[in-house]
C-alpha positions as CSV (number, residue, x, y, z in Angstrom):
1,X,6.8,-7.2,20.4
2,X,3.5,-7.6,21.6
3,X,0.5,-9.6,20.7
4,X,-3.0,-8.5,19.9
5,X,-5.9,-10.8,20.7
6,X,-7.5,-12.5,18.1
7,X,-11.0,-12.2,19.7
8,X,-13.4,-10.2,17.9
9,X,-13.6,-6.7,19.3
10,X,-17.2,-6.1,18.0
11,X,-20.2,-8.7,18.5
12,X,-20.6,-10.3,15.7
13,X,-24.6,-8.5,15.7
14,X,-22.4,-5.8,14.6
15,X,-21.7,-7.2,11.8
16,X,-25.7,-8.2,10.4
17,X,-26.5,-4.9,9.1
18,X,-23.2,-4.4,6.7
19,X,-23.3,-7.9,5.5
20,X,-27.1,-7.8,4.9
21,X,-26.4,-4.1,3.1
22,X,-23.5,-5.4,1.1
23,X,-25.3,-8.7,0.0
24,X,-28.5,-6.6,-0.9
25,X,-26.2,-3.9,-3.2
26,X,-24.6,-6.7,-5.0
27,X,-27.9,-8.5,-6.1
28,X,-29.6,-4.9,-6.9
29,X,-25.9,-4.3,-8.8
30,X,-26.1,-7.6,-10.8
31,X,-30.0,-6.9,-11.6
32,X,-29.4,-3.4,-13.0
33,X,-26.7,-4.5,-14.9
34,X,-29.3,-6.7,-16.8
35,X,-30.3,-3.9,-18.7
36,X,-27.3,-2.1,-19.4
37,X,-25.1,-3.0,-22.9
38,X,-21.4,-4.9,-22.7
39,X,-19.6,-2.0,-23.9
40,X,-21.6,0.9,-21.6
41,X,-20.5,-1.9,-18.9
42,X,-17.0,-1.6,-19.7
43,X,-16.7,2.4,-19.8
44,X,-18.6,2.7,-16.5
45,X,-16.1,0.0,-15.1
46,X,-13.0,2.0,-16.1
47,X,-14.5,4.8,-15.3
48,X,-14.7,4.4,-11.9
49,X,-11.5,4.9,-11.0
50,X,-10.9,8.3,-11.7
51,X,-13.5,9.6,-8.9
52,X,-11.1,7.2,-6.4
53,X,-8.2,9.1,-7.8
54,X,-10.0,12.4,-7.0
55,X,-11.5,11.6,-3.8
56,X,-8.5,10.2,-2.3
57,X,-6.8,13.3,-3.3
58,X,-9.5,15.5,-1.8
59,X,-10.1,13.9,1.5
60,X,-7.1,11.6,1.8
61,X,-5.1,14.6,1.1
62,X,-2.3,12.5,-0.2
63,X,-2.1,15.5,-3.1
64,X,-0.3,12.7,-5.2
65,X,2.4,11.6,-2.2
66,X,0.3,8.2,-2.2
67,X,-0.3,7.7,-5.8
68,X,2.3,7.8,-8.1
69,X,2.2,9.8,-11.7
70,X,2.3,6.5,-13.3
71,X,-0.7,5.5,-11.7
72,X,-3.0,8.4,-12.3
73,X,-1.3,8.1,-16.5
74,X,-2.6,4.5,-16.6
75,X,-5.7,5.4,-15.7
76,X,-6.4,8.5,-17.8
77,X,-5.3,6.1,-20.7
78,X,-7.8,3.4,-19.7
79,X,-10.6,5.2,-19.6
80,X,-9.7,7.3,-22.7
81,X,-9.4,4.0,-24.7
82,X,-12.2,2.8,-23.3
83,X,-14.5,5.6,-24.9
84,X,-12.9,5.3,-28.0
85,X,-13.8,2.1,-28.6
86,X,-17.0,2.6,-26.9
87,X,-18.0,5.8,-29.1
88,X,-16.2,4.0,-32.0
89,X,-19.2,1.2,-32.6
90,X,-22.1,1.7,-33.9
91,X,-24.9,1.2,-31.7
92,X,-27.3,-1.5,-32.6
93,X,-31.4,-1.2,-31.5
């Protein structure tokens, strides 16, 4: 068995621009989010896993191998149950 260097490949310059790109989407995330309701929140949060699902299938082409039946079930059923209740309030302005 061998062993791999723990020495940093890249220069940590490298680095700069995705930390500063990462650290800038989080604040503009958390200040958008201001402005958005708890429940519409919620649904875009559970949401977001079905284009993950899709994409992974598309360009991963792991065609389900990957991701089991359960998986993909769950989340169909967490977002659907997320809308209800979403759609099931009634809004307040």
């Amino acid at each position: 068995m061998q062993r791999e260097s723990l020495r940093n490949v890249a220069p940590l310059s490298a680095y700069l621009s995705i930390s500063v790109s990462n650290t800038g989407a989080t604040f503009c995330q958390y200040e958008a989010l201001k402005y958005v309701s708890f429940p519409t929140q919620t649904l875009g949060k559970c949401g977001k896993t079905i284009p993950v699902l899709i994409l992974g299938n598309l360009i991963g082409g792991t065609r389900g191998r990957d991701v089991s039946t359960r998986t993909h079930a769950l989340t169909r059923s967490q977002s659907i149950d997320a809308q209800c209740v979403h759609l099931s309030r009634t809004p307040i302005f």
